[in-house]
C-alpha positions as CSV (number, residue, x, y, z in Angstrom):
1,X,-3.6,100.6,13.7
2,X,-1.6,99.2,17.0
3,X,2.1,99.3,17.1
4,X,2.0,95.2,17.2
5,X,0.0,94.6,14.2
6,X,2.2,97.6,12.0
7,X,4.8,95.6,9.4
8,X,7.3,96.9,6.8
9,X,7.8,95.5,3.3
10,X,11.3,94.3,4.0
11,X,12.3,91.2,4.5
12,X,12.3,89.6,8.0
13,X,15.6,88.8,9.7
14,X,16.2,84.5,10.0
15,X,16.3,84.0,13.8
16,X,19.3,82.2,15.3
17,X,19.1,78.8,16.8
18,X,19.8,79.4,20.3
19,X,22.0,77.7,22.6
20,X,22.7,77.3,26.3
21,X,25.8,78.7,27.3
22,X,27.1,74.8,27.2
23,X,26.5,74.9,24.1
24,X,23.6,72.3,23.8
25,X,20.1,73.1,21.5
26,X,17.9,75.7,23.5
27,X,14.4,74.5,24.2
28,X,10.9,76.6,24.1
29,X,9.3,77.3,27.7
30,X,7.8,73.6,27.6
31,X,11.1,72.1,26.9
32,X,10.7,71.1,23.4
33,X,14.2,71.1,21.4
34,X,14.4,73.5,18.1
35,X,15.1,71.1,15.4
36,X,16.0,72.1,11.7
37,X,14.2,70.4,8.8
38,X,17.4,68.8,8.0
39,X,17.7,67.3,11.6
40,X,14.3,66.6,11.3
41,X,14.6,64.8,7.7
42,X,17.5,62.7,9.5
43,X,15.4,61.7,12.2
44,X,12.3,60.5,10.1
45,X,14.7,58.1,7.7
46,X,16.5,57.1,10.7
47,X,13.0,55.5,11.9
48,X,11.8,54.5,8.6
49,X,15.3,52.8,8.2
50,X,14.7,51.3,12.3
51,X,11.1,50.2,10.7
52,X,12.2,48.4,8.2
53,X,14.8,46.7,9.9
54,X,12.4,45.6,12.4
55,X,9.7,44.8,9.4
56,X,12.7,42.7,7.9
57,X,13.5,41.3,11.1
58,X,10.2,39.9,11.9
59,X,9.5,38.8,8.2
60,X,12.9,36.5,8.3
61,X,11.6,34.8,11.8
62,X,8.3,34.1,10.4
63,X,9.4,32.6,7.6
64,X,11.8,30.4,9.1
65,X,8.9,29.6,11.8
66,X,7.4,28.5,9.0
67,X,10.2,26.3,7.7
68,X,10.9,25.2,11.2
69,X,7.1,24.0,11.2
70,X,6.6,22.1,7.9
71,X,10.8,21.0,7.6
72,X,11.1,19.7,11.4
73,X,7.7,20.3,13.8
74,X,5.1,18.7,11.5
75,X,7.4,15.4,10.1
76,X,8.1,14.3,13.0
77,X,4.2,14.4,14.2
78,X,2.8,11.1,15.0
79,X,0.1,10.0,12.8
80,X,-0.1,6.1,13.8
81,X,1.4,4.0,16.8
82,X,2.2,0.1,16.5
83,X,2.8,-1.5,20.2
84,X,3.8,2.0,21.4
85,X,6.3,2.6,18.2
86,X,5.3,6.0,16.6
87,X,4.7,6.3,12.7
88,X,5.7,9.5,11.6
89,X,3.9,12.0,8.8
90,X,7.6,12.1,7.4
91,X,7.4,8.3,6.9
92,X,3.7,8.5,5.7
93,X,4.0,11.1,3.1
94,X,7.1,9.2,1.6
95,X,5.0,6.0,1.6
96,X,2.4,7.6,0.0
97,X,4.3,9.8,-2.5
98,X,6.3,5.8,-3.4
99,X,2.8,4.1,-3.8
100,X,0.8,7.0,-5.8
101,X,3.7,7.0,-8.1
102,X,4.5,3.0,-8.5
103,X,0.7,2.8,-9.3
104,X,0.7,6.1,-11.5
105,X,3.3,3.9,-13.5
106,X,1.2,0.8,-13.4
107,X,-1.6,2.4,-14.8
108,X,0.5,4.0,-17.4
109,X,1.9,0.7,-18.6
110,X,-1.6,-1.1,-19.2
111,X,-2.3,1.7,-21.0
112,X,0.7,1.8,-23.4
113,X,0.2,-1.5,-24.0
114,X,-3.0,-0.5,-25.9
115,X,-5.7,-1.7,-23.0
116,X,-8.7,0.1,-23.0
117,X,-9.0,1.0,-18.8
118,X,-12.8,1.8,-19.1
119,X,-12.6,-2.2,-20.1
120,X,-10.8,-3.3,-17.0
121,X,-12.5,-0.9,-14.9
122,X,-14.5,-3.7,-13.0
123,X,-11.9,-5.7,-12.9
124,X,-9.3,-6.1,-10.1
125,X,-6.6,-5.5,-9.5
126,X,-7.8,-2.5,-12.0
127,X,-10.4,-1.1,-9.9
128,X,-8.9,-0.8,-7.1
129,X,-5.8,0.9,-9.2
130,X,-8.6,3.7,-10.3
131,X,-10.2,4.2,-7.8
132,X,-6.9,5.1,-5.9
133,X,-5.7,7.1,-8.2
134,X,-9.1,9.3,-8.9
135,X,-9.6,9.4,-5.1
136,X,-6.2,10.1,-2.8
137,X,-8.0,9.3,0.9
138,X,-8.7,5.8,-0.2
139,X,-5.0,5.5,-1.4
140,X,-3.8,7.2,1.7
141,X,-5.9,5.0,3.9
142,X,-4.3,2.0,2.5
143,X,-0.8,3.2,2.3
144,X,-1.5,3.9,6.5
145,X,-2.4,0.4,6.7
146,X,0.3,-1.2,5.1
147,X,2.7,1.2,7.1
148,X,0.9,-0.5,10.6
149,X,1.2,-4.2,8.9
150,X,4.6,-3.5,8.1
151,X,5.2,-3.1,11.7
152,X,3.4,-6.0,12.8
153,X,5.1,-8.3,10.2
154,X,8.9,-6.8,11.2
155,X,8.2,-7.7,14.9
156,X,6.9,-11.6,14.1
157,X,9.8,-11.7,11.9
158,X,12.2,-11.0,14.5
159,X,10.1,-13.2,16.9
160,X,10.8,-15.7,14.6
161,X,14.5,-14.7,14.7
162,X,14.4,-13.8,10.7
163,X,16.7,-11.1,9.8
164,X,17.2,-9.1,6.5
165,X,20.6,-9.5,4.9
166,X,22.1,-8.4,1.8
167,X,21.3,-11.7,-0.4
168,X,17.8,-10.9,0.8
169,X,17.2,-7.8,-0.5
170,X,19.1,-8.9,-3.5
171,X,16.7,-12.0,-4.2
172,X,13.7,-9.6,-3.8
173,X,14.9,-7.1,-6.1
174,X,15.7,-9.8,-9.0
175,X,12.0,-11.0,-8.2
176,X,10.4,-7.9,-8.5
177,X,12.1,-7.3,-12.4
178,X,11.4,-10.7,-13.7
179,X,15.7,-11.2,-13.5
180,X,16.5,-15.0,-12.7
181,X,20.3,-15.6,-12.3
182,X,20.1,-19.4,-12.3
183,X,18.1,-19.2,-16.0
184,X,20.6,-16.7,-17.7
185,X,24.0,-18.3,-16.1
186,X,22.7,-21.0,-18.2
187,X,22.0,-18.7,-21.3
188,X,24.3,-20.6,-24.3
189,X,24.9,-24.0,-22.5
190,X,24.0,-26.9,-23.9
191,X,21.3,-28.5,-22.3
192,X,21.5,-31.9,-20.7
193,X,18.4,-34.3,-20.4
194,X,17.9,-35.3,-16.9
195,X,15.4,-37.9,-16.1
196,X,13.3,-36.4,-13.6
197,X,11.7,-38.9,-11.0
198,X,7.9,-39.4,-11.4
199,X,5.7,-37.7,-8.2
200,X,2.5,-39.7,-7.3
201,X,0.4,-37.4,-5.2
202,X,-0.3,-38.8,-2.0
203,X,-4.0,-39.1,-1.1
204,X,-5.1,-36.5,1.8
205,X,-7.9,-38.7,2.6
206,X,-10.6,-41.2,1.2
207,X,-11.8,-39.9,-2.3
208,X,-14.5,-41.5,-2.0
209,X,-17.7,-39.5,-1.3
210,X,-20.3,-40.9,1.1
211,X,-23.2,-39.0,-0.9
212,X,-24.1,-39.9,-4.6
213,X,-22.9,-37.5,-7.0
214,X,-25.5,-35.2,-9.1
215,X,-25.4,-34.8,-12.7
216,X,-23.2,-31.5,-13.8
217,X,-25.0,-29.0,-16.2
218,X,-23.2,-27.6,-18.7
219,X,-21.1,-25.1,-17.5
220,X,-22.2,-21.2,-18.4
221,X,-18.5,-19.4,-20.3
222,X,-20.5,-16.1,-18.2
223,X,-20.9,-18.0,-14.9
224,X,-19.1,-16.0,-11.7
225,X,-15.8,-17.5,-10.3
226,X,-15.9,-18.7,-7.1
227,X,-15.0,-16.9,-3.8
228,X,-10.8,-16.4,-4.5
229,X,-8.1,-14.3,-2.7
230,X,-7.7,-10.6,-4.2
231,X,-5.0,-10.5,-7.2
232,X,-1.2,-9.5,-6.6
233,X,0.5,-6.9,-8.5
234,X,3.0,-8.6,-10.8
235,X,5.4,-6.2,-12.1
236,X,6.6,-5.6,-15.6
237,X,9.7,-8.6,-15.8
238,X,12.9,-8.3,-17.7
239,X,12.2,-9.6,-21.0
240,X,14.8,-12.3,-22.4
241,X,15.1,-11.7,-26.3
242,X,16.1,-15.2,-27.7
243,X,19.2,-14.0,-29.0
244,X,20.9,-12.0,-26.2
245,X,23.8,-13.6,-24.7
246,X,24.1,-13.4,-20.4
247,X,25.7,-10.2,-20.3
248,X,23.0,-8.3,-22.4
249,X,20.4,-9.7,-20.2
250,X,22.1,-8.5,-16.8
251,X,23.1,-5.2,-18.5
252,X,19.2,-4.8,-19.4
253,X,18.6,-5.7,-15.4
254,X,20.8,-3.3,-14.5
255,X,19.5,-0.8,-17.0
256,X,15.9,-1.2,-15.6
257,X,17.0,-1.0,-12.0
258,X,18.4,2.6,-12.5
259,X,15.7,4.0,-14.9
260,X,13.2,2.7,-12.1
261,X,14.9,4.4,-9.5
262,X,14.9,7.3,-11.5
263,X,12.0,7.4,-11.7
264,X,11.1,8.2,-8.1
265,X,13.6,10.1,-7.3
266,X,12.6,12.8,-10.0
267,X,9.1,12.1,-7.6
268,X,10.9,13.5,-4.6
269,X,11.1,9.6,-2.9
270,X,14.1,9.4,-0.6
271,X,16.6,6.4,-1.4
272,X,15.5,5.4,2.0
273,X,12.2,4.5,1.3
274,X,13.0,3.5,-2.2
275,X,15.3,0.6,-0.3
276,X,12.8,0.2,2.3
277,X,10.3,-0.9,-0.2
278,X,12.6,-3.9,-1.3
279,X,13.7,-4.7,2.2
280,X,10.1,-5.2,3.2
281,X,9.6,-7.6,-0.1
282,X,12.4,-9.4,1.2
283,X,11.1,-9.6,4.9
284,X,7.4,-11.2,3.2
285,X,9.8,-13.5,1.5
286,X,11.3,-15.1,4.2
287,X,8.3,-15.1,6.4
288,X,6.7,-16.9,3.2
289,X,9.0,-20.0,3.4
290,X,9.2,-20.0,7.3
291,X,5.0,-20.6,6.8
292,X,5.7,-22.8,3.9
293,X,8.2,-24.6,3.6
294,X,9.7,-25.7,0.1
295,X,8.6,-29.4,0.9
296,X,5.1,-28.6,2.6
297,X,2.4,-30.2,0.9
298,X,0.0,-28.3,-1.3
299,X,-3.9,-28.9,-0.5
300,X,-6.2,-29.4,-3.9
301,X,-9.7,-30.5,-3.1
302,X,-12.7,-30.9,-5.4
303,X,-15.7,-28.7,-3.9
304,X,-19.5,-28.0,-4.2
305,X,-21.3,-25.7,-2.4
306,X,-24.7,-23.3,-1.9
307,X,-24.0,-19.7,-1.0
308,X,-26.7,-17.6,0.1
309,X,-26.8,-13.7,1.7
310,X,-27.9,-14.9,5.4
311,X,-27.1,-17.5,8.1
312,X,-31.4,-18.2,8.0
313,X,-31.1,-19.4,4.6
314,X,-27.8,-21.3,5.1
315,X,-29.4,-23.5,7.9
316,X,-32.9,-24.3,6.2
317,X,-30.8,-25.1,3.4
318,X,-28.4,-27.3,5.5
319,X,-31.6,-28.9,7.0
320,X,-33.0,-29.7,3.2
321,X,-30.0,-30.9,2.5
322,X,-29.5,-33.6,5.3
323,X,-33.2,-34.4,5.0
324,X,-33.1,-35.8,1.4
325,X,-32.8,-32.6,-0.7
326,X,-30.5,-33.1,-4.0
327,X,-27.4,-30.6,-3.5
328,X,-27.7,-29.9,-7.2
329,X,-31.1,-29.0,-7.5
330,X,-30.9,-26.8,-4.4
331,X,-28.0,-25.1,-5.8
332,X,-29.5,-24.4,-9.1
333,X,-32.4,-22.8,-7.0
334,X,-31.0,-20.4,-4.3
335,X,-27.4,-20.1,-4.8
336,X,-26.5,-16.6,-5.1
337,X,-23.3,-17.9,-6.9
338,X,-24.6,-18.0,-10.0
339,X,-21.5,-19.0,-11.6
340,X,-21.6,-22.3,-9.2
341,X,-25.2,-22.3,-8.9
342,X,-25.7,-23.4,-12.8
343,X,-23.3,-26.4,-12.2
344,X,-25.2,-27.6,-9.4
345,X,-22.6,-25.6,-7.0
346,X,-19.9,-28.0,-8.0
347,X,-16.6,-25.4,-8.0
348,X,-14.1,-28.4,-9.3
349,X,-11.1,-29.4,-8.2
350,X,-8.6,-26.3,-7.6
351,X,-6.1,-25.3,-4.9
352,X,-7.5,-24.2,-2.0
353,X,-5.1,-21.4,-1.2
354,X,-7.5,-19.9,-4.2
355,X,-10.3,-19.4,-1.5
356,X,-11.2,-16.9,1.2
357,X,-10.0,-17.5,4.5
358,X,-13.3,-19.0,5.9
359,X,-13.7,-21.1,3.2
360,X,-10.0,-22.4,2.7
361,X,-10.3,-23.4,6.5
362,X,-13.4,-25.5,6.5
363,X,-12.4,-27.7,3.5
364,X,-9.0,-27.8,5.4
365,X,-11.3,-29.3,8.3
366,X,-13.9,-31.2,6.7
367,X,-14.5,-34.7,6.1
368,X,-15.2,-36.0,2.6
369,X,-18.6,-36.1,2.1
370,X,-20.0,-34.4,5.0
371,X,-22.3,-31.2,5.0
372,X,-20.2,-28.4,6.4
373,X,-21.8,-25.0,7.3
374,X,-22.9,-22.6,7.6
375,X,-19.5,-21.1,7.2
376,X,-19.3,-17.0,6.9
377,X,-17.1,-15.0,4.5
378,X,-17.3,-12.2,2.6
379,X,-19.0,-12.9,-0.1
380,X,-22.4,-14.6,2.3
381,X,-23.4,-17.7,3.7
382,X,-22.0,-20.9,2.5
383,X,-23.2,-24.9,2.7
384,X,-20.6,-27.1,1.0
385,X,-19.5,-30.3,0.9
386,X,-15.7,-32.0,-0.1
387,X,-15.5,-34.4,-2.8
388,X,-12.1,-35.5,-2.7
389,X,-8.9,-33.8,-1.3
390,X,-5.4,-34.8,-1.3
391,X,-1.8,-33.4,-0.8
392,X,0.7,-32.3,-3.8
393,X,4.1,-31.7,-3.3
394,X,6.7,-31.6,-6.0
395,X,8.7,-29.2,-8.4
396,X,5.7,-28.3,-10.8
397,X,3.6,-27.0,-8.0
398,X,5.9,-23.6,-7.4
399,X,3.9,-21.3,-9.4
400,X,0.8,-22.6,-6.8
401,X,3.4,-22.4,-3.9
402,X,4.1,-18.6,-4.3
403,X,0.6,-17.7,-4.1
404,X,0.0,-20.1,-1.4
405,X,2.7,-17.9,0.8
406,X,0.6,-15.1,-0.2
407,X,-2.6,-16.7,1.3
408,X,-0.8,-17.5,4.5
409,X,1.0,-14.0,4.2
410,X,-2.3,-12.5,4.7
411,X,-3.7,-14.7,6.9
412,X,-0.9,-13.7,9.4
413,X,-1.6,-10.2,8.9
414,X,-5.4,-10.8,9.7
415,X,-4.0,-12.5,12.9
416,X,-1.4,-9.8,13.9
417,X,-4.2,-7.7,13.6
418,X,-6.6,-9.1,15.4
419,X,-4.0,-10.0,18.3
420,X,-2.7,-6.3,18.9
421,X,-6.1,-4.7,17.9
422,X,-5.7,-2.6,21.5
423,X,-2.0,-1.5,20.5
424,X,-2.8,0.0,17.4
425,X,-4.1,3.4,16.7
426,X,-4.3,5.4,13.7
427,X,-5.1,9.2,14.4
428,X,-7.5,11.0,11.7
429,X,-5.0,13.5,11.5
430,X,-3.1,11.7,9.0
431,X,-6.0,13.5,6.4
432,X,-4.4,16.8,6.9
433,X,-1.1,15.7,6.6
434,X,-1.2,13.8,3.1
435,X,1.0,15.8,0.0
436,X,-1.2,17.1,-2.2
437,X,-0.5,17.1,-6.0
């Protein structure tokens, strides 16, 4: 055995660290340092500590890149534009979260009241109610809409110079819960009889038809309604018990204006659009009476007419018509109003603001008696003819005037629209940006 490889059994001597004469850690002949394991030990945790620092460090900047992105970045992304005046998903996601809620509650209320929905289902406004609610696109896609009306209305207001003051907003709140002012300041005060003047309606033109009437048939109770304007929303009013004095009906006001409230703001709906909401009722309002005035005269004509799905079938009819045909007969036999259609198309006398557009506008225009078509709306083609028109105006025709605002209401709309068709846009990204339940 070589010198090298002989050993003893005792134990070996621990070598020294060395050190330069300057006292520094010696280093091997490639220049690594001699560490302990302490030193060693002390240097791994001070990197695990510098890694998780740096882990901790980078964590805290994602996630407030995160809140940075949905709290500031993505709510002030633009999902629509309005003559150049930005819609933001901030604004849209509050307009949707108000309008998903106010017709959550809506449905709720038809329900407590023991309605069956499945009944109503094919009704409107109820369809429309259920279908929103079952499917959130089509309630986003309308609430987008009525954001870009909302525009368009605010800038023919103040075209108009109509402005939105306190008494306004007031007004339309007190509308919107049923609460009149007038009635309950009168709540326990004797009543006074007033002899109300008598109102002759004043005759639009001739009544007198220049074509012979045809008999009527019986009407059918199943027979369709003719063409009429889609149904408001009427919200729940403050009930009057017959023995509450003034104060207890404003207290109850009062009492339903906070719960309501409340009840979007435990949503997550901002005051501001909360107000907004009522500020825009008030803004339709005044446009309402700058189209109608309170002493504008209300049109009710007595109407017949054929409709039919195309504008080939409107004029043959028209030319059957002027060649001899009776309008009764022809009704009974084509008319895809069948409602109509079994009365010999004869739709009564009625208001007109409780047609379509298209339809309201050519009994506006026609002359008693005369054939008139064909005349497009939604529902088809239509052939009709004017019995008798006149004018109303007086006190007992407010409940008709409301809804005849409406009508115009909308028909400005359909204008606005179709005047500033190249200065609106609506970006499909609003999709991605709706809330979510």
């Amino acid at each position: 055995m070589s010198k090298r490889a002989q050993t003893t059994g005792a134990p070996k001597r621990r070598r020294r660290r060395q050190t330069t004469a300057e006292g520094s850690p010696a280093t091997d002949q490639q220049g690594a340092e001699y560490k302990s394991r302490a030193e060693r030990e002390a240097l791994l945790q001070r990197r695990v500590i510098r890694g998780s620092i740096i882990a901790a460090i980078a964590l805290t900047l994602l996630v407030v890149g995160t809140l940075v992105v949905e709290q500031l970045i993505i709510p002030s992304q633009t999902v629509a534009q309005v003559n150049g005046e930005p819609i933001s998903v901030a604004e849209f996601r509050q307009a949707y979260l108000f309008e998903r809620n106010r017709l959550l509650l809506q449905l709720n209320q038809v329900e407590n009241a023991g309605i069956d929905m499945q009944q109503l289902a094919q009704q409107e406004p109820y369809r429309t109610w259920l279908n929103e609610a079952n499917v959130p696109d089509q309630l986003g896609l309308r609430v987008i809409n009525d954001l870009v009306d909302e525009r368009l209305l605010a800038a023919d207001a103040a075209a108009r110079g109509l402005a939105v003051d306190d008494a306004a907003i007031q007004s339309a709140v007190e509308a919107f819960f049923g609460f009149d002012p007038t009635a309950v300041a009168l709540i326990g005060v004797e009543a006074t009889a007033t002899p109300e003047p008598t109102i002759t309606p004043t005759p639009f033109v001739s009544p007198t038809p220049t074509n012979t009437p045809q008999p009527t048939p019986t009407p059918d109770p199943d027979a369709t309604a003719a063409p009429t304007a889609t149904p408001t929303i009427t919200p729940q009013p403050t009930v009057i018990e017959p023995t509450q004095s003034a104060d207890e009906v404003r207290d109850s006001f009062e009492q339903n204006q906070q719960d309501y409230r409340a009840y979007f703001d435990r949503a997550g709906v901002s005051s501001e659009t909360y107000d907004k909401f009522f500020a825009h009722n008030a803004l339709e309002n005044l446009l309402g009476e700058a189209l109608l005035p309170d002493d504008a005269p209300l049109i009710y004509a007595d109407v017949r007419h054929i409709l039919v799905d195309d504008e080939a079938t409107a004029i043959a009819a028209l030319d059957a018509l002027r060649a001899g045909e009776s309008f009764a007969a022809l009704a009974s036999a084509i008319s895809t109003d069948s409602g109509s259609g079994m009365r010999g198309g004869e739709l009564g006398e009625s208001f007109i603001g409780n047609y379509v557009r298209p339809f309201r506008k050519a009994i506006e225009s026609a002359e008693i008696g005369a054939l008139v078509g064909p005349v497009e709306s939604e529902f088809g083609f239509h052939i009709l003819q004017v019995r008798h028109k006149e004018e109303r105006t007086g006190e007992d025709q407010d409940p008709q005037r409301e809804r005849a605002r409406q009508t115009e209401l909308s028909d400005l709309q359909e204008q606005l629209r179709e005047a500033n068709s190249d200065s609106i846009e609506i970006y499909d990204s609003w999709l991605d940006y709706m809330p979510r339940p």
